[in-house]
N, CA, C and O atoms as CSV, one atom per row, in Angstrom:
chain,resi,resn,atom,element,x,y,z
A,1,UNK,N,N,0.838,-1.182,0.000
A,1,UNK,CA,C,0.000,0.000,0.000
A,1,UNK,C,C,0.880,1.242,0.000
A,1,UNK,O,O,1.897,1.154,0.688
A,2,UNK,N,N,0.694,2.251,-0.574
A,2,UNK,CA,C,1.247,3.445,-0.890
A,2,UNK,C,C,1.172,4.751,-0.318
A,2,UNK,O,O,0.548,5.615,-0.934
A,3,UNK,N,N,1.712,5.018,0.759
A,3,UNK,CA,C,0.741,6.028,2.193
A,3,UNK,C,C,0.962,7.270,1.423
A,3,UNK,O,O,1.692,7.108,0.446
A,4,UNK,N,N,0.470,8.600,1.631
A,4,UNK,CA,C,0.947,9.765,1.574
A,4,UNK,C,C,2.126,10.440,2.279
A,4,UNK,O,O,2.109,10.636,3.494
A,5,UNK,N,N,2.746,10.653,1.802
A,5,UNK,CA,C,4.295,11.452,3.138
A,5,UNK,C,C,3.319,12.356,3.347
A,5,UNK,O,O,2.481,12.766,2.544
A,6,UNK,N,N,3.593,12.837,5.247
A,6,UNK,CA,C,2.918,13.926,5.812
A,6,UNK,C,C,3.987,14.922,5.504
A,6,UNK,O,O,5.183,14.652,5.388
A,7,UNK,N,N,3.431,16.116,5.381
A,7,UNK,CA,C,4.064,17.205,4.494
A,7,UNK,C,C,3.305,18.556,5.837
A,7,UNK,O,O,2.175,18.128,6.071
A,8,UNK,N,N,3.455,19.430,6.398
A,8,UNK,CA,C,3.029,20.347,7.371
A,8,UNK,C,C,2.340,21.399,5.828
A,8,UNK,O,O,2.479,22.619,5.739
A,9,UNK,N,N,1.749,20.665,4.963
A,9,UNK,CA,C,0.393,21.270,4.604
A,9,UNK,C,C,-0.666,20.491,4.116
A,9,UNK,O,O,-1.562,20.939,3.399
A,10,UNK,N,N,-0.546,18.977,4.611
A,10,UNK,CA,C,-1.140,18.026,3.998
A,10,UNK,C,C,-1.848,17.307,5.506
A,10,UNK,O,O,-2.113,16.112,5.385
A,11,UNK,N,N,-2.045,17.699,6.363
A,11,UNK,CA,C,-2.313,16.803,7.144
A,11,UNK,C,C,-3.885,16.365,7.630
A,11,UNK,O,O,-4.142,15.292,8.177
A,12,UNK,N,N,-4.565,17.087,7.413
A,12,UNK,CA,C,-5.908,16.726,7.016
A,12,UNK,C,C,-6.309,15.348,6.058
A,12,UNK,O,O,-7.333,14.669,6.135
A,13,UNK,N,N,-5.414,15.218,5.350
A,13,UNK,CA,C,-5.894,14.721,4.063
A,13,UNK,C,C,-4.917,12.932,4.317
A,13,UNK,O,O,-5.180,11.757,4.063
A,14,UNK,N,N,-3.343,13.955,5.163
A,14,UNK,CA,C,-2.725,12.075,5.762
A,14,UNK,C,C,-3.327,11.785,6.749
A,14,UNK,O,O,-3.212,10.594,7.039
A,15,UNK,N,N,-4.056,12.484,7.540
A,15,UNK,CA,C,-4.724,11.649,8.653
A,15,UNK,C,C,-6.430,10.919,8.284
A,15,UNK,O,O,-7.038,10.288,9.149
A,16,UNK,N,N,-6.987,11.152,6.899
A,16,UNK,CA,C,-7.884,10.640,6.795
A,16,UNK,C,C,-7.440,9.376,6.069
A,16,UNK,O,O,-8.008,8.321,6.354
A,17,UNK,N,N,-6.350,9.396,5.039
A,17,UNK,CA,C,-5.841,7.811,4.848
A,17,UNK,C,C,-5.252,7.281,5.711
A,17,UNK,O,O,-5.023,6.106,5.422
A,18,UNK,N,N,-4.716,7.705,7.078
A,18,UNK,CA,C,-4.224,7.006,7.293
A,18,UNK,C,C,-5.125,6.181,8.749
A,18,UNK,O,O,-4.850,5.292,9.555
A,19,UNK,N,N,-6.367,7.137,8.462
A,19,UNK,CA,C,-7.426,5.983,9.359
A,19,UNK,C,C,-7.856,5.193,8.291
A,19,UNK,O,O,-7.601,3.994,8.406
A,20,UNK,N,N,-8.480,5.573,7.217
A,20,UNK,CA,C,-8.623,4.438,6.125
A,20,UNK,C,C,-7.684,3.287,6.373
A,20,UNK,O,O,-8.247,2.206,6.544
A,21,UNK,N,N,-6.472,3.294,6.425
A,21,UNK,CA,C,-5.938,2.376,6.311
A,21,UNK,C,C,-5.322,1.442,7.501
A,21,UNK,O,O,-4.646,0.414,7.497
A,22,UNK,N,N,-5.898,2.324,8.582
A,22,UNK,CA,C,-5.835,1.480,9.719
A,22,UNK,C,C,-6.725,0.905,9.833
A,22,UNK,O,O,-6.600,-0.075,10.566
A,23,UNK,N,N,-8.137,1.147,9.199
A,23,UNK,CA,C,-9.130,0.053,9.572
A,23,UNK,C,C,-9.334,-1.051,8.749
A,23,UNK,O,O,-10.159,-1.942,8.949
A,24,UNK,N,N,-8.445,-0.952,7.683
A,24,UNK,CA,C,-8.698,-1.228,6.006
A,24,UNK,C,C,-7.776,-2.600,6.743
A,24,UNK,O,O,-8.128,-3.690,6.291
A,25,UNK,N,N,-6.556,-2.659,7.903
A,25,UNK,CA,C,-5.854,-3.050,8.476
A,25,UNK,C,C,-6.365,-3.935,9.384
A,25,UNK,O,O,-5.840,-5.014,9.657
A,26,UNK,N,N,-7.189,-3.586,9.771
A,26,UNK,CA,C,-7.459,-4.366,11.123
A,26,UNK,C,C,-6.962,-3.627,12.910
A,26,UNK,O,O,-7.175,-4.008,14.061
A,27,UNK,N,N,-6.430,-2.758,12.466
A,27,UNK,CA,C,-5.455,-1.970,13.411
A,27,UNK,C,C,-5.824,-0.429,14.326
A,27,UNK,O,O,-5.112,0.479,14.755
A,28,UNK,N,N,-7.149,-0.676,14.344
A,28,UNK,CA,C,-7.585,0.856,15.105
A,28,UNK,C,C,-7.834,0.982,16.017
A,28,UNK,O,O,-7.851,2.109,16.514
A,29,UNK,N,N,-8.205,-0.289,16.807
A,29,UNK,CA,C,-8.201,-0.453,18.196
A,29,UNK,C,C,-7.627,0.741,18.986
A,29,UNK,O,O,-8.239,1.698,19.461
A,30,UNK,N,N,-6.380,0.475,19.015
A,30,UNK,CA,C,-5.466,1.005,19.930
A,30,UNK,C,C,-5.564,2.489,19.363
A,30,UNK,O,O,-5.056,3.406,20.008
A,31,UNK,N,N,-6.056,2.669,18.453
A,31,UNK,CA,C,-6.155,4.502,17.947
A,31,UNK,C,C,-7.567,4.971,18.816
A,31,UNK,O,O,-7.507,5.873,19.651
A,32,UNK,N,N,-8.629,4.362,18.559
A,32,UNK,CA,C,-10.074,4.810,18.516
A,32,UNK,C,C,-10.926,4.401,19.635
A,32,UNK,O,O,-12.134,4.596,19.765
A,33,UNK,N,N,-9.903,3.650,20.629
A,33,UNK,CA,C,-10.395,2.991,21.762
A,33,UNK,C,C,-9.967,3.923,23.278
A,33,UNK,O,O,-8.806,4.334,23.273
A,34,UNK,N,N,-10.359,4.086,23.868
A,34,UNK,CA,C,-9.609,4.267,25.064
A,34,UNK,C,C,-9.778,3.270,26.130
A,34,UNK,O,O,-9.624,3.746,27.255
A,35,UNK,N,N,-10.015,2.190,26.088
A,35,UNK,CA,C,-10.225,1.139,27.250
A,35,UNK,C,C,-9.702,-0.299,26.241
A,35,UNK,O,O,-9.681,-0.210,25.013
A,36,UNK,N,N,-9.407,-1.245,26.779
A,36,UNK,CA,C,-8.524,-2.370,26.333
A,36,UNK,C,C,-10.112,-3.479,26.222
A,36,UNK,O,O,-10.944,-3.346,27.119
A,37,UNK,N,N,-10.321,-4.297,25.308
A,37,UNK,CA,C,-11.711,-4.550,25.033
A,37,UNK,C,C,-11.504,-6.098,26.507
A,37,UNK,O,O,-10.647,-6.382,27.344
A,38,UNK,N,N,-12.261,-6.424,26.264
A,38,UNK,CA,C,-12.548,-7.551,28.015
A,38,UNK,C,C,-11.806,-8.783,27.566
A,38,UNK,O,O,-11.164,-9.534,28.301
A,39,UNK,N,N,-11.972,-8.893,26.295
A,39,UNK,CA,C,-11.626,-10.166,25.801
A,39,UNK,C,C,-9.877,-10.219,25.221
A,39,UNK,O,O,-9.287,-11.053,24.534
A,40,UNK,N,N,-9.409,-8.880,25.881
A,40,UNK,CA,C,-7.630,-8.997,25.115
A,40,UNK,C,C,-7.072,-8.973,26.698
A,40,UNK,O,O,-7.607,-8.303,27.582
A,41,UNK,N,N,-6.016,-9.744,26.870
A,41,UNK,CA,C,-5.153,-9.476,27.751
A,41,UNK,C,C,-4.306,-8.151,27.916
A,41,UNK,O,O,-4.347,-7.551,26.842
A,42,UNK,N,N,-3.564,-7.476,28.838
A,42,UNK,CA,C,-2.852,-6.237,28.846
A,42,UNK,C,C,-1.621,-6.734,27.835
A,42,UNK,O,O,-1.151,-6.076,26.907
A,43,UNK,N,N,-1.170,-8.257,28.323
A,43,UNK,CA,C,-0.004,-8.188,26.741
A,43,UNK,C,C,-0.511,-8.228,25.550
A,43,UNK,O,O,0.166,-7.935,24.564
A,44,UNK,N,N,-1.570,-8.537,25.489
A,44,UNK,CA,C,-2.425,-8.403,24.076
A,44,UNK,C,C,-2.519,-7.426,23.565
A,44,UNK,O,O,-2.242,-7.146,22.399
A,45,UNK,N,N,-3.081,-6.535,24.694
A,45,UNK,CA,C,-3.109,-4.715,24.377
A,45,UNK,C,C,-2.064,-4.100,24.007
A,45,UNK,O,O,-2.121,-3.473,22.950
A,46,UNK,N,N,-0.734,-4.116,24.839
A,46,UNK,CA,C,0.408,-3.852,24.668
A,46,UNK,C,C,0.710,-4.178,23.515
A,46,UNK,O,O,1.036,-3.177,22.878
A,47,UNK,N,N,0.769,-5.212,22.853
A,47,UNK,CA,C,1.101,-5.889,21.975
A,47,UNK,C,C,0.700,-5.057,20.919
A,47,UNK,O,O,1.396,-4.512,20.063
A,48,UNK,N,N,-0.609,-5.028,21.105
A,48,UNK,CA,C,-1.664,-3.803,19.129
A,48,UNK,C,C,-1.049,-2.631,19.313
A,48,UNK,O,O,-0.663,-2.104,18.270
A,49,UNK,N,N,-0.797,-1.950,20.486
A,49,UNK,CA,C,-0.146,-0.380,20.297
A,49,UNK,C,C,1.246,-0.775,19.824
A,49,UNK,O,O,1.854,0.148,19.284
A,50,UNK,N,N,1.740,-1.669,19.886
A,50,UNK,CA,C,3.270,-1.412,19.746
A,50,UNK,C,C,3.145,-2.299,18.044
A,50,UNK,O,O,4.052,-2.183,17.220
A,51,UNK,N,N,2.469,-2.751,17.897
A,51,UNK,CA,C,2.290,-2.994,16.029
A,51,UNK,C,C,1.854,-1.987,15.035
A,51,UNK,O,O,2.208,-1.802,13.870
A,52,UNK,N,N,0.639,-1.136,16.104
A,52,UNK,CA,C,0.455,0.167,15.228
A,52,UNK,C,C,1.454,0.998,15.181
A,52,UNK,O,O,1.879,1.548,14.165
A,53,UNK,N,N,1.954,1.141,16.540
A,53,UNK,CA,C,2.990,2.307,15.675
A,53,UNK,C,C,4.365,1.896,15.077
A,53,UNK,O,O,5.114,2.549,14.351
A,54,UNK,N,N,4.476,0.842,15.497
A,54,UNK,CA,C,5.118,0.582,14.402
A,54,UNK,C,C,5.241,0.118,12.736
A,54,UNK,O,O,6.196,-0.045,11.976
A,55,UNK,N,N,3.754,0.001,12.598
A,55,UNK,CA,C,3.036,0.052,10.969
A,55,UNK,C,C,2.867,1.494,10.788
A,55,UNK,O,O,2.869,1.729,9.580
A,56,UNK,N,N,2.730,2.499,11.446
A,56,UNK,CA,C,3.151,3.836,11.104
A,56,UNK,C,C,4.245,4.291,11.381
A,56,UNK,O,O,4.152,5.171,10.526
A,57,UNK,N,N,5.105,4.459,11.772
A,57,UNK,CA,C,6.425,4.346,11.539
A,57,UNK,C,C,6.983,3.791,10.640
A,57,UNK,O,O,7.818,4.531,10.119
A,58,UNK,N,N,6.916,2.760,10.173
A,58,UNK,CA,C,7.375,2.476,8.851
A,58,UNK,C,C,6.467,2.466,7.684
A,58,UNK,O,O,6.637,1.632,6.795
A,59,UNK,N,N,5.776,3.096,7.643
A,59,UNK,CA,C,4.869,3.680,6.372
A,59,UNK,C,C,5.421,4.733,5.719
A,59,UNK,O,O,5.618,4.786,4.505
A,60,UNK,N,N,5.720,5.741,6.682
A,60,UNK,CA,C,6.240,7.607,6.644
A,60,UNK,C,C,7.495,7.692,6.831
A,60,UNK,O,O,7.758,6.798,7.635
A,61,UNK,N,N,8.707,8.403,6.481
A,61,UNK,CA,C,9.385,8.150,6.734
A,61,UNK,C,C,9.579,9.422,7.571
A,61,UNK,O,O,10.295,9.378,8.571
A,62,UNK,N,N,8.751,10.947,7.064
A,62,UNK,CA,C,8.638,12.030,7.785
A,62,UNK,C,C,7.940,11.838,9.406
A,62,UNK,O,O,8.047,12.513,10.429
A,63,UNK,N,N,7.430,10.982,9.181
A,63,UNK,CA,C,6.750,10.816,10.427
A,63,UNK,C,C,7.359,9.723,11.554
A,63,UNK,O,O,6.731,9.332,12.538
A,64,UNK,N,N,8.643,9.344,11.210
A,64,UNK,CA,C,9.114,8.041,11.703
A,64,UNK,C,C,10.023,9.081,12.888
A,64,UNK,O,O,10.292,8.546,13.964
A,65,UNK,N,N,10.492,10.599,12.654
A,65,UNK,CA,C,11.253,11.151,14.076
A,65,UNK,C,C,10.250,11.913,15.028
A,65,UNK,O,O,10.713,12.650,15.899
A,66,UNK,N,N,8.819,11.746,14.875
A,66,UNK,CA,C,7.991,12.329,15.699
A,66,UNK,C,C,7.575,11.272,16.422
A,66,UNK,O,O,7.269,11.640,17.556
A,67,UNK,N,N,7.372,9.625,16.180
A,67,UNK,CA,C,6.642,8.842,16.859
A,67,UNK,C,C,8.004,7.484,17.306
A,67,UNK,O,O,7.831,6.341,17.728
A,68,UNK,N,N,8.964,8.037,17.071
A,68,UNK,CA,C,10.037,6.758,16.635
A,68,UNK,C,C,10.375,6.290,18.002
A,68,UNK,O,O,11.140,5.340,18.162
A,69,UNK,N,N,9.727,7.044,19.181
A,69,UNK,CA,C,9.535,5.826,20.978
A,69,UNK,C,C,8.552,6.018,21.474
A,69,UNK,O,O,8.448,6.160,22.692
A,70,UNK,N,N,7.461,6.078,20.558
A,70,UNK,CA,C,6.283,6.041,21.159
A,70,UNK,C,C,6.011,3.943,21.083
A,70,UNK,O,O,6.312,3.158,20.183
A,71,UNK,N,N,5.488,3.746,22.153
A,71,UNK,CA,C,5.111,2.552,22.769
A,71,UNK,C,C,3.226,2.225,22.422
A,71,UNK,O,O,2.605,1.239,22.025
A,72,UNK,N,N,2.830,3.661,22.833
A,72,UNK,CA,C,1.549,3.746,22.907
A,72,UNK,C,C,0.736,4.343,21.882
A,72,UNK,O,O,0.864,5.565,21.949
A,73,UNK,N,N,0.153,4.085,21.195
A,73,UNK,CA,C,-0.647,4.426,19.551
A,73,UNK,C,C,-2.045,5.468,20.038
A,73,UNK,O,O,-2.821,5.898,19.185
C-alpha cells in the first residue's frame, strides 16, 4: 500500500488515509479505543499499540522522528 508522506500542509488529508488504512488493516483499536476490550489481555493490548505504531512508523518516513519511541498508539 502506498501512504501519503505527511508534508506540514497536507495533514488533514494524511490523517484521513491514514485511518482508512488502519481500519482497512485491522489496526484501530489502539487509535479509537480508550479502554482495552474484556476479551484482550494487557499483553495483548500492549502488543496492538506497539504494532500500530510501528506500521506507522514504517509507512512515513517524515513521520518516523515524531513517533520513533512512542510505545503507545
Amino acid at each position: 500500500m502506498k501512504m501519503v508522506s505527511l508534508s506540514g500542509e497536507n495533514y488533514h488529508f494524511w490523517k484521513g488515509k491514514m485511518k482508512d488504512l488502519l481500519f482497512v488493516k485491522n489496526m484501530h483499536l489502539p487509535i479509537f479505543r480508550t479502554q482495552k476490550p474484556d476479551s484482550m489481555s494487557d499483553e495483548e493490548w500492549g502488543f496492538e499499540h506497539e504494532r500500530v505504531c510501528g506500521f506507522i512508523r514504517h509507512l512515513d518516513e517524515p513521520i518516523y522522528n515524531l513517533i520513533s519511541h512512542e510505545t503507545h498508539a
